[in-house]
N, C-alpha and C positions, 0 to 999 in steps of 0.2 A: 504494500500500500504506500503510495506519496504520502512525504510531510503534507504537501500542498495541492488543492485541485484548482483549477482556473472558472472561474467559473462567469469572467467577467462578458462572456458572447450568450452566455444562457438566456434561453427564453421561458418565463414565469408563466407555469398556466397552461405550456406548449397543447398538451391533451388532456385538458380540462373542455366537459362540455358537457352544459348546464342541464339541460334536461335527459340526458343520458338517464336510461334505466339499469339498473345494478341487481341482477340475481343471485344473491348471497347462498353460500351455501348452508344448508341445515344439518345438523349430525345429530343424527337418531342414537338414543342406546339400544345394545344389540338385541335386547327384549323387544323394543316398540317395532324396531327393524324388521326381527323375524316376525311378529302378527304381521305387519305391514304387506312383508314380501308374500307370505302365507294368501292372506286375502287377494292382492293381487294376481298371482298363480292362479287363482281359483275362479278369476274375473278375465280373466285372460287379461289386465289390464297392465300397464306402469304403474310403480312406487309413487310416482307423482301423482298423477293421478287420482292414486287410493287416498295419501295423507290430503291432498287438496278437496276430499269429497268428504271425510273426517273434519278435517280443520272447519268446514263450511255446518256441516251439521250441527256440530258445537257453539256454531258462531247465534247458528239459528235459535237454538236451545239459548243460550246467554239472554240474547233478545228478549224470549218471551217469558223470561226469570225479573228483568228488570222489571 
């Protein structure tokens, strides 16, 4: 590694861009996983999918808790 980087040509921000969407990744522990994978397998579906049709049912249920 340099003492010193140069940094006096840099440009601030270069790939910055504002409304950019960002899909973070999620980490399941291996319990939730395997129901997850389980159920999927059986839907013929994606992981994604499955937690996105969970997540949502939840969401529903919350609602009509409030």
């Amino acid at each position: 590694m340099k003492r010193e980087y140069d940094f006096s040509k840099g440009v601030r921000a270069k790939f910055f861009r504002h409304r950019a969407k960002l899909n973070l990744p999620v980490y399941l522990d291996e319990e939730v996983f395997l129901f997850v994978q389980d159920i999927a397998s059986k839907r013929k579906a994606d992981a994604s999918t499955v937690v996105n049709q969970l997540l949502r049912s939840n969401m529903e249920l919350a609602k009509t808790i409030k």
